[in-house]
N, C-alpha and C positions, 0 to 999 in steps of 0.2 A: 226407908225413912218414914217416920211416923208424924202424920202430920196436923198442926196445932189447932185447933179450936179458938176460935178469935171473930167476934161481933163485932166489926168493921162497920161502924152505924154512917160516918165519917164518908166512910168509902163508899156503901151505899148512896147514900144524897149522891154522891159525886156522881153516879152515874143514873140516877134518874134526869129525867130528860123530859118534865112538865106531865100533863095531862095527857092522854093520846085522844084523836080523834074517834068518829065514831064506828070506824070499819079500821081494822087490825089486821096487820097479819100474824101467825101464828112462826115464831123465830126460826129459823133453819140456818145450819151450819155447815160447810160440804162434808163426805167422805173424810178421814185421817190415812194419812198415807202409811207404810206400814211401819214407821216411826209413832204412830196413832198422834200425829200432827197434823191442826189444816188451820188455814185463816180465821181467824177470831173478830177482833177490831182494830180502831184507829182512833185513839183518843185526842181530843181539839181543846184545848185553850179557848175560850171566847167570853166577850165583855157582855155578852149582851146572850143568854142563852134561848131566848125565843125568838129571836131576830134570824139566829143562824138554823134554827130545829126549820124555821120559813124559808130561809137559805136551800138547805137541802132538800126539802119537799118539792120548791120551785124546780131544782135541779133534777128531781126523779127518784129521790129515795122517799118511802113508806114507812111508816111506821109500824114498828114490830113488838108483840109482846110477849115475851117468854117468864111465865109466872110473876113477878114482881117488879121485874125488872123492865127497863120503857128502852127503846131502840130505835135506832133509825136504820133502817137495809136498806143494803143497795146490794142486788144478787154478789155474791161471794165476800162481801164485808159488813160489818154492822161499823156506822160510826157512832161515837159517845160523848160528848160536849160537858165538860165545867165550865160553870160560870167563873171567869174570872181573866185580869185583864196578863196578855200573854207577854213575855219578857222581849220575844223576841219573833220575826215572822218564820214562816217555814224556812224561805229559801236561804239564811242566815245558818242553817242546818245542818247537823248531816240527814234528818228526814227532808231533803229538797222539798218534794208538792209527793202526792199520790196520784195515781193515772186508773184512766176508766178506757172503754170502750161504749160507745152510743152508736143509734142507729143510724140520726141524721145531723151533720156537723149544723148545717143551718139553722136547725131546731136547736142545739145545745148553745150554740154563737148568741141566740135570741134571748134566750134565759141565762144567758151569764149578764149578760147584757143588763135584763130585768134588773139582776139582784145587784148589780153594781161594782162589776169586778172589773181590773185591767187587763189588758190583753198584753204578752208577751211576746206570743205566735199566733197568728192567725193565717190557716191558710189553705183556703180553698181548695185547692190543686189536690194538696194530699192526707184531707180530710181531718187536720191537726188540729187544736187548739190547745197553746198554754196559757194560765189564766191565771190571776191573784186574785181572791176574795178579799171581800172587804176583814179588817183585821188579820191576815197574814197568813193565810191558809192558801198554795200554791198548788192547783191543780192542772193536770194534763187528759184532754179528747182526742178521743182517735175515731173517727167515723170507721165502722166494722161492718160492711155490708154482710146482710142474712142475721146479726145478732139476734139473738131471742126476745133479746127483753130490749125497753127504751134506752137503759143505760146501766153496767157492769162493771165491778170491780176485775181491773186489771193488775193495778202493780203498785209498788212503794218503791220511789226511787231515791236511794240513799248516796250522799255527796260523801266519799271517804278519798283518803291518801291511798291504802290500799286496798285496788280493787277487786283483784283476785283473792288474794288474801282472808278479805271480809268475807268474798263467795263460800271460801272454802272452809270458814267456820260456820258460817250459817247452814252449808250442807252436812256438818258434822252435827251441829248441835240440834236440827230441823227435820234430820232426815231428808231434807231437799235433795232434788235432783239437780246436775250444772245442767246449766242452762245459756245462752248466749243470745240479745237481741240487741240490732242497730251493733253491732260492734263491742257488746260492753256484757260483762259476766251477769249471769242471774245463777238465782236462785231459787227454782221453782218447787212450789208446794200445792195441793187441791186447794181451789180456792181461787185462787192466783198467783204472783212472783214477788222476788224482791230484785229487784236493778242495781248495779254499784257503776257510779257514774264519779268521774276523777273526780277530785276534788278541785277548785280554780279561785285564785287570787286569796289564799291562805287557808287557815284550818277552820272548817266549818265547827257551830258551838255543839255540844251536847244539847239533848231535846226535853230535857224537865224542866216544865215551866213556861215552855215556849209555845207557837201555834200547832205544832204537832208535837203534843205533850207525848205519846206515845203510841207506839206499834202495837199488834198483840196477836197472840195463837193460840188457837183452844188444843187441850192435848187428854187424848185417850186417861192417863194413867199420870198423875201426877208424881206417885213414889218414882215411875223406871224414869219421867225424864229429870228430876230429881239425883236420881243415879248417875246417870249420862252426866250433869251438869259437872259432878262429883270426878267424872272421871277425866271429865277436861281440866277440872280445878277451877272451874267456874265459880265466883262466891253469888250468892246470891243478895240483891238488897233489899229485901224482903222476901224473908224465907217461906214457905208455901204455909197458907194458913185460913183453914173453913173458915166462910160467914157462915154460922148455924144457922141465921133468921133467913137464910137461902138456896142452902145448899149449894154453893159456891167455892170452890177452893182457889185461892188466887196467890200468886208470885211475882217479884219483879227480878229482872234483871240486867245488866247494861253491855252492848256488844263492846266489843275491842275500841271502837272511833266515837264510843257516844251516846249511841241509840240507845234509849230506855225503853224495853218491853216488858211486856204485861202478858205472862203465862196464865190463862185459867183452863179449869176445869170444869165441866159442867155449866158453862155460860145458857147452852140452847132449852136446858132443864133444870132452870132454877126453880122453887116451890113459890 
């Protein structure tokens, strides 16, 4: 499949992410599995986009700069922020919250704390926390003795009807491996997971537009998973198409229950 040429000026703004401060790091992406798939981002809805870029800094993610393009990392995801106010909070979802791993629950308890989030779960004992952000972004802590860094991308956990089901497209279409944690299917990729968690008290909404405006995977070779999508009869809603001014090739497209993701290529080596 030969793929289109298109100056997404639009969609760049959408994913800068202000000024960076004066010490950067240099973007990394993990490994692609041999799908030449791995974690990408997690794009956010938010009213106020300097307020939440301090949000996550508070939190432990750095900003990262890969050619032109402005990021916030947090080891195995880069998150992405538009400004703009969100229709709906995560946990309204089928992107429920996103989940991390940190070193010390007390220390993350403190800075959630700071930035002004509710607590869900709190709990001591076995080093949990689930948390709301201010403006609808639903996170999950898991204290991880020995972790490398202060705080890690672990998982996206998605609210569907079918849970096996979802697994078992996102391992065809992801090259994921099954996977199984707490009880409940994954679907694991480098980088980290995705979780399929029932759905409860009716149909979660679709995520465009909302506090987790979208999921994303960076991928080796845009034409074979292009193919692949083809061979599932997957359409795409936005078919794969360069930012020349970046070198960037980007795609969307919408799981079976909802989820809108963001295929790119080239994210860690934009010019």
């Amino acid at each position: 499949m030969k793929v289109s040429k298109h100056v997404g000026m639009l969609y760049v703004a959408g994913l800068m992410v202000f000024a960076l401060s004066a010490g950067t790091l240099v973007a990394q992406l993990p490994a692609p599995n041999a799908s030449g798939v791995s974690t990408g981002h997690i794009h956010l809805s938010v009213p106020d986009a300097e307020q939440h870029r301090e949000i996550w800094h508070t939190l432990g993610a750095t900003d990262a700069e890969s050619g032109r393009l402005q990021l916030l990392n947090i080891p195995g995801m880069y998150i992405l922020l538009t400004e703009r106010e969100p229709t709906a909070p995560s946990t309204a979802t089928t992107a429920n919250h996103m989940g991390f791993s940190v070193q010390s629950y007390a220390d993350i308890h403190a800075k959630l704390e700071q930035v002004g989030a509710t607590f869900a779960v709190e709990n001591a004992e076995t080093g949990q926390l689930i948390a709301d952000l201010p403006d609808g972004v639903r996170v999950e802590m898991q204290e991880v003795e020995g972790l490398s860094n202060p705080i890690e991308f672990h998982h996206i956990h998605l609210s569907v009807a079918d849970q096996e089901g979802l697994r078992d497209w996102y391992v065809e279409a992801f090259g994921a491996e099954v996977g199984e944690r707490r009880g409940m299917p994954s679907a694991v990729i480098p980088g980290g997971r995705v979780d399929f968690l029932g759905a409860r008290g009716g149909s979660p909404m679709p995520t465009q537009g909302t506090a987790i405006d979208h999921i994303g995977f960076e991928v080796a070779d845009m034409d074979a998973f292009a193919a692949r999508m083809a061979d599932m009869g997957v359409t795409f809603d936005r078919e794969p198409s360069e930012i020349a001014a970046i070198g960037l090739t980007i795609a969307f497209i919408t799981d079976p229950e909802g989820t809108y993701i963001e295929i790119t290529e080239g994210l860690a080596n934009v010019q």
